[in-house]
C-alpha positions as CSV (number, residue, x, y, z in Angstrom):
1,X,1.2,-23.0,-33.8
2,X,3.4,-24.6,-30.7
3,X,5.6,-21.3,-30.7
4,X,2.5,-19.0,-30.3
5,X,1.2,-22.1,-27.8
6,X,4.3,-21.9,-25.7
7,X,4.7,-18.2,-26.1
8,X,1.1,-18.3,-24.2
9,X,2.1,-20.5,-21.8
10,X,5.1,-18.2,-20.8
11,X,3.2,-15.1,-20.6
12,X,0.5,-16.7,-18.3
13,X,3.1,-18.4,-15.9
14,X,4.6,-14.5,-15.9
15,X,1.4,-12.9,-15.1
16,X,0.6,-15.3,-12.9
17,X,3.6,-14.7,-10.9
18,X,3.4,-11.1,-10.9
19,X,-0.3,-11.6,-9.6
20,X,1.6,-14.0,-6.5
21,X,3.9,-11.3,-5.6
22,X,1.4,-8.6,-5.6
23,X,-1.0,-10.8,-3.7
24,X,2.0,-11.7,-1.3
25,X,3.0,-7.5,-0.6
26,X,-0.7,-7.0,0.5
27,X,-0.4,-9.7,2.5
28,X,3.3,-8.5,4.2
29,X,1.7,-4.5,4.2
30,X,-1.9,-6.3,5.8
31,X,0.3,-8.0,8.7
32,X,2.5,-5.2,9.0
33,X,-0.4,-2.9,9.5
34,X,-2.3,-5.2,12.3
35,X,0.6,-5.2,14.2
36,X,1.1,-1.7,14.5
37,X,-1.8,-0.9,17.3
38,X,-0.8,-4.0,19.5
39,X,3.4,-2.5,19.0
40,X,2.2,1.1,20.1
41,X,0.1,-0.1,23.2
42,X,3.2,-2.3,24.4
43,X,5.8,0.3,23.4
44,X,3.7,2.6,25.7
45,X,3.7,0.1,28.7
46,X,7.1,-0.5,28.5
47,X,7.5,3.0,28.6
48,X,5.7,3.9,31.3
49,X,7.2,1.3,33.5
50,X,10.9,2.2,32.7
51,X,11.3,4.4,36.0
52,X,12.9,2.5,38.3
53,X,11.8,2.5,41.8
54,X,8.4,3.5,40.7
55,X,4.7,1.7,41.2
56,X,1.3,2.1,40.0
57,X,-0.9,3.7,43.4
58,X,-2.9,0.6,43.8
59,X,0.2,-1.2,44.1
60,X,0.1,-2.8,41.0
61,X,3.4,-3.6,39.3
62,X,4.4,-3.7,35.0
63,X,3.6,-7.1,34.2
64,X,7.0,-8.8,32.4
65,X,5.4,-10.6,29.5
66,X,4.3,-7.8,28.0
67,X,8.0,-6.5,27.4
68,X,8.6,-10.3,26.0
69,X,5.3,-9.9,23.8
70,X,6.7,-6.9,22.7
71,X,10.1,-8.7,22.1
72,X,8.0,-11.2,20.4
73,X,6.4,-8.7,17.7
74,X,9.3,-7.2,17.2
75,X,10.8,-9.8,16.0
76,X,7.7,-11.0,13.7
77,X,8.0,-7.1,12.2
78,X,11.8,-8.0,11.3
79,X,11.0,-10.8,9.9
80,X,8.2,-9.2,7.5
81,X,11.2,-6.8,6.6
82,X,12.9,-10.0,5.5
83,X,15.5,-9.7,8.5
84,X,16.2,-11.4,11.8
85,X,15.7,-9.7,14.8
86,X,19.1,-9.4,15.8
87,X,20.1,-8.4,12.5
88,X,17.8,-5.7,11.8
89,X,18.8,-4.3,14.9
90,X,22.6,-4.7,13.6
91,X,21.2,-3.0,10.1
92,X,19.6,-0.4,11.7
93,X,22.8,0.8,13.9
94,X,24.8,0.5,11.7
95,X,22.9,2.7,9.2
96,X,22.5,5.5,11.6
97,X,26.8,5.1,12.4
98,X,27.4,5.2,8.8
99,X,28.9,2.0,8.1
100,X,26.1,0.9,6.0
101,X,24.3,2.4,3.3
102,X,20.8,2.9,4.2
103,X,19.6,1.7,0.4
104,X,18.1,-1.0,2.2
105,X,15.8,1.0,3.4
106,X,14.2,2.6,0.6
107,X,11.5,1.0,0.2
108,X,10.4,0.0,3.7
109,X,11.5,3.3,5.0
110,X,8.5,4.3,7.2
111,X,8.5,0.6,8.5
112,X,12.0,0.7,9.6
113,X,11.4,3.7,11.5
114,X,8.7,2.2,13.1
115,X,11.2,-0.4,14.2
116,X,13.4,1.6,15.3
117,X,11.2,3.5,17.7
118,X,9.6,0.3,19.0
119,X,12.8,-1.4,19.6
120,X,13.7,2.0,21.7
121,X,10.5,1.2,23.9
122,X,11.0,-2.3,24.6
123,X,14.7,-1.6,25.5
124,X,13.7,0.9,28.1
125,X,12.4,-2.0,30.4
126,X,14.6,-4.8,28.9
127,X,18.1,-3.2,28.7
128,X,19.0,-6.0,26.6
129,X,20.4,-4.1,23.6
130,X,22.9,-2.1,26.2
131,X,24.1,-4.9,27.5
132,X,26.6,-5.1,23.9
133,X,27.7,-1.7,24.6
134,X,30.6,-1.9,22.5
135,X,28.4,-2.8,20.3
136,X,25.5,-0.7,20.0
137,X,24.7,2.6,21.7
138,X,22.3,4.5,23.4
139,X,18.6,3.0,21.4
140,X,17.4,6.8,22.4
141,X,20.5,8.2,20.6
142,X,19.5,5.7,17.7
143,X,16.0,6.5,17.3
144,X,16.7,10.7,16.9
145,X,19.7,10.2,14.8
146,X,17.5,7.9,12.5
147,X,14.1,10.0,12.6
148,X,15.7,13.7,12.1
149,X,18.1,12.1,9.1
150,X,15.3,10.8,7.2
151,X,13.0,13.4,7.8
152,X,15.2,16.5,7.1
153,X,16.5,14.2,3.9
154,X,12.6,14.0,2.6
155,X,12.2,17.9,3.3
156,X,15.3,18.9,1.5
157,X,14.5,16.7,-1.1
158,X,11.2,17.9,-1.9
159,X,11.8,21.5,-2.8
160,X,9.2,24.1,-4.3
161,X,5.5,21.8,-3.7
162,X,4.2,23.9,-6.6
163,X,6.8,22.9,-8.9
164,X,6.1,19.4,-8.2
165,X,2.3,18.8,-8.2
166,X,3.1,15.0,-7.6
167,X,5.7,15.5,-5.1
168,X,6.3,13.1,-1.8
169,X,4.4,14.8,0.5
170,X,2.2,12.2,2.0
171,X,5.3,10.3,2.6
172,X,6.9,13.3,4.5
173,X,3.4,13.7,6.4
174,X,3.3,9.4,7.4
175,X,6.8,10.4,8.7
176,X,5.7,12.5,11.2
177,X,2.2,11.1,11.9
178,X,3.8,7.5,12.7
179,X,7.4,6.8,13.2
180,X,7.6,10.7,15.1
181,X,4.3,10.5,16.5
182,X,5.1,6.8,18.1
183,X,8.6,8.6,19.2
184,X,6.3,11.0,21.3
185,X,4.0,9.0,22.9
186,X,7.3,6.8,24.1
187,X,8.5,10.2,25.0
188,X,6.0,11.1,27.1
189,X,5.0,8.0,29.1
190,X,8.8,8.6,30.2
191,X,8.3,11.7,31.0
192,X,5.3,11.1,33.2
193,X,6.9,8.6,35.0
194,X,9.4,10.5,35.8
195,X,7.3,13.1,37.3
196,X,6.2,13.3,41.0
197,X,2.7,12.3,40.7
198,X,0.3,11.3,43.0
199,X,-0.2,8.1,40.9
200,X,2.8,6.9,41.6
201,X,5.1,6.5,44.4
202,X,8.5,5.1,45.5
203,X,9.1,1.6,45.8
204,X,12.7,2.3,46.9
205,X,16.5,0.7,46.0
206,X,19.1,2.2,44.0
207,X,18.2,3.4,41.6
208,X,18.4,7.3,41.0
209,X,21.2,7.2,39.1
210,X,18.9,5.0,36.3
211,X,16.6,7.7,36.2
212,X,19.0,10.7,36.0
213,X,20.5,9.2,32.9
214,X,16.8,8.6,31.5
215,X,15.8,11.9,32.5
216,X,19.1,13.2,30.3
217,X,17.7,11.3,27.5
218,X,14.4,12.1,27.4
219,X,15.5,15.6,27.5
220,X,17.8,15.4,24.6
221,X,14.9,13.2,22.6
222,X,12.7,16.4,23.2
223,X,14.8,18.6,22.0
224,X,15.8,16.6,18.6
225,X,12.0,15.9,18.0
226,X,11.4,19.9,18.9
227,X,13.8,20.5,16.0
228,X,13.3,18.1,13.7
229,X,9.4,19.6,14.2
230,X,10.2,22.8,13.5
231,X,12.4,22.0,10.2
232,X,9.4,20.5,8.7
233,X,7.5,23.7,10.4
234,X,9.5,26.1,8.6
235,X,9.3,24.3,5.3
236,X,5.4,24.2,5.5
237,X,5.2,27.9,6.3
238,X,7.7,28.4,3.1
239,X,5.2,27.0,0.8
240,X,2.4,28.8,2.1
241,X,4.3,32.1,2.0
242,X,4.3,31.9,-1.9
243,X,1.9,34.2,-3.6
244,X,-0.8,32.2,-5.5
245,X,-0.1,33.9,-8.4
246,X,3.6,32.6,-8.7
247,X,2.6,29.4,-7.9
248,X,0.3,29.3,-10.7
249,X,2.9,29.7,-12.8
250,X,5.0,27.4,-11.3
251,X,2.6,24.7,-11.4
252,X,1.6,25.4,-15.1
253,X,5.2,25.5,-16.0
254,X,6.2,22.4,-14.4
255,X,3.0,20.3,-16.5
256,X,4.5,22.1,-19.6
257,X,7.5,20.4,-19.8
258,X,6.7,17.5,-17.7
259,X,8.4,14.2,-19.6
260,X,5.8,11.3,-21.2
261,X,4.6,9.8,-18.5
262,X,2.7,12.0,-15.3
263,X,0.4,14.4,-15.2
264,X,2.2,16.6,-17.8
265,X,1.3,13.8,-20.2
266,X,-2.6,14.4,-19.4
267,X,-2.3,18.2,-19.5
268,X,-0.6,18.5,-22.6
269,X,-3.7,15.9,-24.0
270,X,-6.4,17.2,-22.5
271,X,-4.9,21.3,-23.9
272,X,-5.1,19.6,-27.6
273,X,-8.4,18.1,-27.6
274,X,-9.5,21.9,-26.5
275,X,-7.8,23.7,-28.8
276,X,-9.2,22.3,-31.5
277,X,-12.0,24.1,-33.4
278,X,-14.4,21.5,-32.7
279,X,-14.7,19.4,-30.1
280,X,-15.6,15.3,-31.3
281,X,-18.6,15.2,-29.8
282,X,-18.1,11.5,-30.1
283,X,-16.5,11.7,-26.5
284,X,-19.7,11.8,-25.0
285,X,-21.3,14.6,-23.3
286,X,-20.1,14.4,-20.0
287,X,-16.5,14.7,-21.4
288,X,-17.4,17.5,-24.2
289,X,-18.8,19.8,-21.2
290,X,-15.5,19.0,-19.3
291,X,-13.6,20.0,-21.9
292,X,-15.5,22.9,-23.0
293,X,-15.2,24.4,-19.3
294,X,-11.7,23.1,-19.1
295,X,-8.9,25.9,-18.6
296,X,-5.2,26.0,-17.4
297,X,-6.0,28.5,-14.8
298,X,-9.0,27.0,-13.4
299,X,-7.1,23.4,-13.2
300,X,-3.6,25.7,-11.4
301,X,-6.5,27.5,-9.2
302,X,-7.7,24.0,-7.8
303,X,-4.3,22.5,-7.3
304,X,-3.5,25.5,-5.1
305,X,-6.3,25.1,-3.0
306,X,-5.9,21.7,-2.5
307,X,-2.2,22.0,-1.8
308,X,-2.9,24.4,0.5
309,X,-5.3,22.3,2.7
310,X,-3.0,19.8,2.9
311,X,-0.6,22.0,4.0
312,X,-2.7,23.6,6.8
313,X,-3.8,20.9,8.3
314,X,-0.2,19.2,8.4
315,X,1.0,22.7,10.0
316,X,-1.7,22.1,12.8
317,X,-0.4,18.5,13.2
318,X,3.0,19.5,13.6
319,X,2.4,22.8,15.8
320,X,0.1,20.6,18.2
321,X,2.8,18.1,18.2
322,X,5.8,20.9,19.3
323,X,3.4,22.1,21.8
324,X,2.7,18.7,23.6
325,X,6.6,18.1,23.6
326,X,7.6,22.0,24.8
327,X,5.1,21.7,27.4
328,X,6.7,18.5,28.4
329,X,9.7,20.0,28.4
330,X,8.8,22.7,30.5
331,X,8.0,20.5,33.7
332,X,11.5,18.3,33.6
């Protein structure tokens, strides 16, 4: 009796902690997420105010603490990722130079890139990461080395969609719709700044030089994400250029011999209980009318056109998001 007490006790204590830790990632993922919109707006202002020699037409001028707010929830997002702020800008260096192994990332991945991208904007008013320059290098060069790695790495990794009913696509489009997307709009607040507009006009001092070198960079960042784009493009339009017939077959073939566990598990379930003579009417008759109806090519037929949704409207994403940068590209 005190072996089966104690053997309760344990079990509880481990499900309680298991319920702490899931109640403490929802937390972390909660505060990640209610920083983001605060991060984009800053990232944007920073941004837009790293022209030098440039003011707002009413005069106005880029208010400092919002680059050390910036600086601020940066540092609170590092520290959600369990890291300093000066070491998860050390981490994330020295992942894209090789000298660390980006395992670290794996799980936080999108997060990281989000980093990345945000530290990029705050350092286009602060300068204080170049300031180590033996250190660290250009945080433009950082955030298109890290962005096209990981994306192209998630594209090549995914192969045939059909063959993979379950496959990592909604990571690959969160890619592009956040990290990428945040990339852009820092992209293009630079861009615009560095525009003649009649918004803005010169303050004056030296500091041409500044701008050529950001000029240079955004134009090398626009040509990375135009790639990088277009990668994913091509991949997209791959998938969509199969015939629905072979990817029937695919997808069928691919629950066939799926292992125990997934959606081969169901199929091969769900193809026994209808092969049967009889169906146990026991199941209710919701399910027996399911299961009467039920057929392999009617379950491949809606898997298709739900893939191919997906897949269309992550093509328009990604050709409105070449467009905005080519056109951007155009006027520098």
């Amino acid at each position: 009796m005190f072996q089966f007490d104690e053997c309760h006790v344990i079990l509880s204590a481990e499900k309680d902690d298991q319920i702490k830790q899931s109640q403490a990632k929802v937390v972390k993922t909660i505060e990640k997420r209610s920083l983001l919109p605060r991060l984009v707006f800053l990232s944007i202002q920073c941004a837009s105010s790293s022209v030098k020699g440039n003011v707002e037409a009413n005069g106005s001028v880029f208010d400092p603490k919002l680059s050390s707010e910036l600086r601020l929830l940066l540092e609170r997002y590092a520290n959600i990722l369990g890291f300093s702020f000066q070491d998860a800008v050390g981490m994330a260096f020295d992942i894209s130079s090789g000298l660390k192994d980006a395992e670290a990332w794996s799980c936080n991945l999108i997060d990281w890139m989000n980093f990345v991208v945000f530290l990029n904007a705050w350092n286009l008013y602060s300068h204080e990461v170049d300031r180590d320059s033996n250190k660290h290098g250009s945080t433009w060069l950082l955030v298109n080395l890290i962005l096209k790695k990981y994306i192209l790495d998630k594209v090549r990794s995914m192969g045939a969609l059909e063959s993979s009913p379950g496959c990592d696509l909604p990571h690959l489009v969160l890619l592009v719709t956040e990290p990428l997307a945040w990339h852009i709009m820092v992209i293009q607040c630079c861009a615009r700044s560095l525009l003649p507009s009649g918004k803005r006009k010169k303050k004056g001092g030296p500091s041409e030089q500044c701008n050529i070198e950001l000029c240079q960079e955004v134009q090398d960042s626009i040509r990375c994400v135009c790639e990088t784009i277009e990668l994913v493009r091509d991949w997209l339009n791959q998938q969509m250029s199969k015939s629905d017939n072979d990817k029937s077959e695919s997808i069928l073939s691919s629950l066939k011999i799926d292992g125990e566990l997934g959606p081969g598990k169901v199929y091969r379930v769900i193809e026994t209980l209808t092969s049967s003579s009889t169906i146990d009417r026991g199941l209710g008759d919701v399910i027996t009318r399911a299961l009467q109806s039920w057929s392999p090519a009617d379950i491949s037929r809606k898997i298709i056109t739900s893939q191919r949704t997906a897949l269309s409207n992550f093509l328009r994403i990604c050709d409105s998001k070449i467009k905005s940068v080519k056109e951007l590209k155009a006027q520098l």
